[in-house]
N, C-alpha and C positions, 0 to 999 in steps of 0.2 A: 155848202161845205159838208163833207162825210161825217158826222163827229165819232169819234171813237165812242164803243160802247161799252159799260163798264163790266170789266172781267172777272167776275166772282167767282167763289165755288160751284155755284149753280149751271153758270156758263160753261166752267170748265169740264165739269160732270158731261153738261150735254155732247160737248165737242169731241169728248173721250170716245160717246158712244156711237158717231156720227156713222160709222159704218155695220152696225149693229144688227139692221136690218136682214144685212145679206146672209145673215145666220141663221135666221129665225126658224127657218124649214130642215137645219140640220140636226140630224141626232146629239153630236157633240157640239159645246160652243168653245170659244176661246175663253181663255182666263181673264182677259182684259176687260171682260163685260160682265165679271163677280164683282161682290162690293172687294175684294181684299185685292183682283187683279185692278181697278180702278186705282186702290191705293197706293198701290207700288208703282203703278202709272203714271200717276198725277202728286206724287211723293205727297201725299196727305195724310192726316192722321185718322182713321178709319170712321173715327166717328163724325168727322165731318161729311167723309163722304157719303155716310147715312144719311146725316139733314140733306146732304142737297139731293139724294134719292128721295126722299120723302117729300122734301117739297115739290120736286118736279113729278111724283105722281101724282100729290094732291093735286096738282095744275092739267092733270092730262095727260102729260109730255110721257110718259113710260109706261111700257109694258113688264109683267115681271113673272117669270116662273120659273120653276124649279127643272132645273135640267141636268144630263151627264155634260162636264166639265174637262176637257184632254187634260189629263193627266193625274185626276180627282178619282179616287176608289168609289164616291157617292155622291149624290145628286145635292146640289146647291143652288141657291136664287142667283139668275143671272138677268139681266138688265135689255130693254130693248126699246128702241124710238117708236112710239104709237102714230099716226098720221099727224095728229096736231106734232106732236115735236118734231117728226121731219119735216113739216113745214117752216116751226121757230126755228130749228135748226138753220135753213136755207136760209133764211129772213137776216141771223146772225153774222153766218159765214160773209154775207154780202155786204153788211157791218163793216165787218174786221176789214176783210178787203180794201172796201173802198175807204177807210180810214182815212185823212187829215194827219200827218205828222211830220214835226221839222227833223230836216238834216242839215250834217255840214255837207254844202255846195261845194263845186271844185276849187272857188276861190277864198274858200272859210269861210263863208256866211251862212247865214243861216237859208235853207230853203224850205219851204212845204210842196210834199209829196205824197202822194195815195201811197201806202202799206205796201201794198201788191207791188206797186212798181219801182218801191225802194229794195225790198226782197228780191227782185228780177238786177238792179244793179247787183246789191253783193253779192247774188250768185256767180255775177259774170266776174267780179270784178278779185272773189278770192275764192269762190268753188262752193262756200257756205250756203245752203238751202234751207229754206222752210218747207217741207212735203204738204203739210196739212192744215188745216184753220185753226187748229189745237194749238201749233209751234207758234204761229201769226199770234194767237193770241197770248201766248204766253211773250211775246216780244211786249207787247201791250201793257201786258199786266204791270212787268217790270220798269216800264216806264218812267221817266222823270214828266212832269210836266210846266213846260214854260209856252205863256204868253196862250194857256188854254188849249195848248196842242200838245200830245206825246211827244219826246226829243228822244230820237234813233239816232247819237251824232256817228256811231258805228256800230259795224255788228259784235252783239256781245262776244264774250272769250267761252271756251268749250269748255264746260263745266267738269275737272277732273273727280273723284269720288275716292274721301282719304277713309280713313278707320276702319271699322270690320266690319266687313261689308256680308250681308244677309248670304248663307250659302247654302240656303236650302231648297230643294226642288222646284217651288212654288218658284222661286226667284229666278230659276235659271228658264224655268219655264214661260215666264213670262218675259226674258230676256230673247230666247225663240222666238215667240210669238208677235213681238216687235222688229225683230231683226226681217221676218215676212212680211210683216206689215208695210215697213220700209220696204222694202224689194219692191214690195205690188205695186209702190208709187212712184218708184223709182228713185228713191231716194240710197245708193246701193253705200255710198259712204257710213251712212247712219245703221244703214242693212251689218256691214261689216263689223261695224264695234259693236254691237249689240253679240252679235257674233263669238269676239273674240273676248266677252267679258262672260257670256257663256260659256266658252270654252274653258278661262279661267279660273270660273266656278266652279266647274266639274276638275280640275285639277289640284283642287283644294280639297275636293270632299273625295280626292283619290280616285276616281273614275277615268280610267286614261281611255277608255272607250266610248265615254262622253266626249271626255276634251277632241277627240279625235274629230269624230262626227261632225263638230263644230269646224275646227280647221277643215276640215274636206266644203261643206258647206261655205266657207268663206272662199276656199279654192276656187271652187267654182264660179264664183260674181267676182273674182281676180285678186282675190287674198294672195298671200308668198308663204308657202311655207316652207319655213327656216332648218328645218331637221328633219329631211326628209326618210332618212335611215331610222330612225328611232322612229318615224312613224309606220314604216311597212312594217316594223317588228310588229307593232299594236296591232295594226291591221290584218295580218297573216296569224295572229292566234285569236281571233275571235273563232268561237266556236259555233256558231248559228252560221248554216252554209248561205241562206241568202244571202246574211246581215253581209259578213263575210264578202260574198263576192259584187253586191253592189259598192261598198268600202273601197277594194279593192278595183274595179274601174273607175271611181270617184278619182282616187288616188293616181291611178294609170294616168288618166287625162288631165292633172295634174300637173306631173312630172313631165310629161311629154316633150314640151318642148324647150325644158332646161336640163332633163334628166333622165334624154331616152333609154339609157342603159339601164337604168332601175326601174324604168316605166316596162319596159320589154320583159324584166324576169318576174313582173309582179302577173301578166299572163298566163306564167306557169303555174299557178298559184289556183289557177281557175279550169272549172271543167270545159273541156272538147266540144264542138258541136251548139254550143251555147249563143244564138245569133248576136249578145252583146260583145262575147271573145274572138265570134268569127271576126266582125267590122276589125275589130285592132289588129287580127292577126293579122287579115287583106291589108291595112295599112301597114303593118312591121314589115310584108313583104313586098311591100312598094314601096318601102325608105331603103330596104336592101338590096331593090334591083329589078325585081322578079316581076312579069308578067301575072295579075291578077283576073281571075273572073269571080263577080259579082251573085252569077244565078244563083248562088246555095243560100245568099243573104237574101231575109224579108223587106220587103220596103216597110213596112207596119212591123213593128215588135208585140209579138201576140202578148194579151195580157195586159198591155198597158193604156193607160190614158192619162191626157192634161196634158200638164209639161211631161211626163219622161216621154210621150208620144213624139211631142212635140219637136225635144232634144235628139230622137232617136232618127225621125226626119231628115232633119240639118245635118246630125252625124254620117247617114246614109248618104245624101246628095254632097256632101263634102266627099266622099269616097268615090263617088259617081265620078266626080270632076277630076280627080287625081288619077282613075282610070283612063277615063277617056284623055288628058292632057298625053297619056303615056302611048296609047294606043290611036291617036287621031279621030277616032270616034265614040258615040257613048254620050254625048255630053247632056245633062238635062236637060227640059225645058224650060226658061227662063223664067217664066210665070210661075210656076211650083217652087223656084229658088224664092222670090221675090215676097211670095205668100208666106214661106216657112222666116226668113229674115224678117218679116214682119212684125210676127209672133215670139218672136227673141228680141226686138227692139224696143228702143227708149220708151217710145209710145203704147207699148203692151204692157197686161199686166205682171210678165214676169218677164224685165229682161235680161239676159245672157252675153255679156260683150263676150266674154271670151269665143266660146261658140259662134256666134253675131261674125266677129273678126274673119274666124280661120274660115267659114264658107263662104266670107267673101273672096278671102285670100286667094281659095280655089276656085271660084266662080270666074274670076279676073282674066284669067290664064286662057279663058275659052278665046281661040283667036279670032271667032265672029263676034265678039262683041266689040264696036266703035271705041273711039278714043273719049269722046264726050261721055258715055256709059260708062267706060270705067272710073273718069273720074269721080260721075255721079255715084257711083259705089262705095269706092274708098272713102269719100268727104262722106259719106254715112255710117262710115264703120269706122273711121276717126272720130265723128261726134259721141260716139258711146262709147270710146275710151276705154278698148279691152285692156288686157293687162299687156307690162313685156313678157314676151319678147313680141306676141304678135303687134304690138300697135307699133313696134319697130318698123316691121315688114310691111305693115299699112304707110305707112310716114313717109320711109322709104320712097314706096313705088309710086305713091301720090304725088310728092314731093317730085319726079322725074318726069312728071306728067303735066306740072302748073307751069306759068308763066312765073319770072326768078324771082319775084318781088313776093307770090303766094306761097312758092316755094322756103322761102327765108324762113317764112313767119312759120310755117310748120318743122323746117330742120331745128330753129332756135328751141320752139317748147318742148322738142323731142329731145333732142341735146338737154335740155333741163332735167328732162325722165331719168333719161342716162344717169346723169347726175348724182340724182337724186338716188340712186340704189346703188352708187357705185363702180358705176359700168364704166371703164376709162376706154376700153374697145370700139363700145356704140359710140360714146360721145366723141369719140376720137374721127369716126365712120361721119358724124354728122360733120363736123371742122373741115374737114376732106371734101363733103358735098360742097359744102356753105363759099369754100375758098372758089370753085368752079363755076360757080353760080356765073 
C-alpha cells in the first residue's frame, strides 16, 4: 500500500523549491525562492518558513546565497536544492504520487485510489488540475482521514480571496512569476488567474499600464478582453517606443479575430518597414483581397530568441500558408510546420493555443494534405483548446470530417462554448450542424 506521507512545513518548503535548480546559473532568480517569495507562495507566516529553511539546511537539503532578485533594487538570500534534496525531493514527489486515498466510487462508496490517478479523473471529469507535487500535496495536507486513508470524496472548491488584499509590488510580482510558472507546466487556467489578479493589483495601485500588460498577457494564452477601446487608448500613449509597439502587436493579434477593424488601425500606430508590422500588414492585405509577396519578410526576426522566435516562426508560416492557399503555390514544408506546432503545444514548455490553432487552421487548407492528416491535425488543435472564435473554426471543420456520432460529441461541447460567452449565432451554427448529422 502507498501511505501518504506526512505534509509539513518542511515538505512544503521543499516542494515550493522543486524547480529551483534551473536557476542556479542565472544572474537574476525569481522571487518565489526568497524566504518572503516562499511566504506569499505557501501563504505561511515568515517565520515558519525560516524554521523549515533552517532545518532543511541543517539536513543538507539547500543551498543558499545572496543574489539579484527580479524586481528587487538589492541582492537577498535566495534558496536552492543541493543534490541530497533533489534527490529527497524525487523520493517525496513519488510519495505523494503514488499515495493510497479513498474516493466516492461511481456508485457512492467508498473506493481506494493512487492520488495521481484520482487527479487524472477530476481533470477529465470537471477540467480542474494539479500541475505540480506542491498542489498533490497540498490536496493531502487538507485531508480528512478515515479508516487510515486520506478521503478525497471531491475536488476541493476554488479558494476565492476576501479582504484587502497585499497590493504591493512584491505581490503582484510574485503573482507574475506564478502565472509563468503555470504556463511552463501547462497549467494555462491557473496561468490566467494569476494573470488577472495581477492585473487587478496594478489597477488598484493606479498603474493602467501594468493592468494592461497583464490583460495582453492573458490575451495571449486566450484570455477575452472585455474593453477593448479603453485598452488601445492605454496602449497608444505609452511613451517608451518599444514598450509601445510590442503592446501594440500584443494587442493587434488580440483583436484580430473578433475585432479586425481596431486591430487594423492599431497598425498605424506603428513604424513602416518593421518586419513585426510587415507580417500584419501582408495579412491586412490578404483579408482585403490583394495579391501578397513574402520576400521583404524574414523567416528569423533579427534580435530575438526563446519563444518570441519561436511565435515569430509560426506567425511567419501561418502567412506562408495563406499565400500560398491564394496563389496555388508556396506552401511550406510540412515538417518545419509540425516542429514549430510542436514547440507551442501542450506538451512544450510554453504553450500557445491560440497561435497552436490558427497555423493549423492554415496548414489544413494545403490541398495535399490527406483526409486522415487533417483530421490528425485538427483533433490536436482541439485538444489544446485555443480560445473563440478560432476553436470555432477547429470544431467546425473537424466536426465535417468525423464519422456523426464523433462529430456530435464535438458540435455539443462546442455549442456549450457558444454558450457559455453568449454567442446565440455559433450555438445556433452548431443546432444547424447537429440537426443534419
Amino acid at each position: 500500500m502507498g501511505v501518504a506521507p506526512r505534509i509539513t512545513n518542511r515538505e512544503r518548503v521543499l516542494l515550493a523549491l522543486g524547480d529551483s535548480p534551473d536557476f542556479v546559473d542565472q544572474y537574476e532568480t525569481p522571487r518565489r525562492f526568497s524566504q518572503v517569495g516562499l511566504a506569499q507562495r505557501l501563504n505561511m507566516a515568515q517565520s515558519h518558513v525560516s524554521r523549515a529553511l533552517n532545518t532543511l539546511i541543517k539536513e543538507g537539503m539547500l543551498l543558499h546565497k545572496r543574489k539579484r532578485v527580479i524586481g528587487e533594487r538589492r541582492r537577498v538570500t535566495t534558496y536552492s536544492l543541493s543534490e541530497t534534496g533533489i534527490d529527497e525531493l524525487h523520493e517525496l514527489v513519488e510519495e505523494i504520487q503514488f499515495a493510497d486515498v479513498l474516493t466516492l466510487g461511481n456508485d457512492g462508496s467508498l473506493q481506494q485510489i493512487k492520488l495521481e490517478k484520482l487527479v487524472e479523473k477530476w481533470a477529465k471529469r470537471a477540467g480542474q488540475s494539479y500541475p505540480d507535487a506542491l498542489s498533490l500535496a497540498e490536496l493531502l495536507r487538507g485531508a480528512s482521514i478515515h479508516d487510515g486513508l486520506p478521503l478525497l470524496e471531491s475536488p476541493p472548491d476554488v479558494v476565492e480571496f476576501d479582504g484587502d488584499e497585499d497590493i504591493s509590488s512584491e505581490a503582484i510580482g510574485l503573482h507574475l512569476e506564478l502565472a509563468e510558472l503555470r504556463r511552463n507546466q501547462g497549467d494555462l487556467s491557473s496561468a490566467l488567474d494569476h494573470l488577472n489578479r495581477a492585473g487587478k493589483l496594478h489597477q488598484k495601485r493606479g498603474n493602467p499600464v501594468g493592468q494592461v500588460r497583464c490583460i495582453l498577457a492573458a490575451a495571449s494564452l486566450g484570455g477575452i478582453i472585455d474593453d477593448p477601446v479603453a485598452i488601445i487608448e492605454i496602449v497608444t500613449s505609452i511613451a517608451e517606443p518599444t514598450e509601445k509597439m510590442d503592446s501594440c502587436l500584443m494587442l493587434h493579434d488580440a483583436l484580430l479575430s473578433r475585432h479586425s477593424d481596431l486591430a487594423s488601425k492599431l497598425l498605424e500606430e506603428l513604424p513602416n518597414g518593421h518586419p513585426e508590422v510587415l507580417l500584419r500588414q501582408a495579412e491586412l492585405s490578404l483579408r482585403l483581397g490583394n495579391l501578397v509577396e513574402i520576400d521583404e519578410i524574414p523567416k528569423l526576426l533579427p534580435g530575438a530568441i526563446g519563444l518570441r522566435q519561436i511565435l515569430w516562426s509560426a506567425n511567419y508560416l501561418r502567412l506562408q500558408c495563406k499565400v500560398a492557399n491564394n496563389t496555388g503555390s508556396g506552401w511550406p514544408i510540412p515538417s518545419d510546420v509540425a516542429s514549430t506546432l510542436e514547440s507551442i503545444s501542450n506538451s512544450s514548455k510554453q504553450p500557445h493555443p491560440l497561435i497552436y490553432g490558427e497555423l493549423t487552421l492554415a496548414q489544413v487548407k494545403n490541398p495535399t494534405i490527406a483526409k486522415d492528416e487533417k483530421i490528425r491535425l485538427l483533433k490536436a488543435a482541439w485538444e489544446i483548446q485555443p480560445p473563440l472564435p478560432t476553436i470555432g473554426h477547429i470544431g467546425f471543420q473537424l466536426a465535417s470530417l468525423l464519422p456523426s456520432a464523433e462529430a456530435m460529441l464535438i458540435l455539443i461541447e462546442l455549442q456549450h462554448k457558444f454558450e457559455s460567452v453568449g454567442d446565440d449565432s455559433g450555438s445556433s451554427v452548431c443546432t444547424k450542424k447537429m440537426e443534419s448529422l
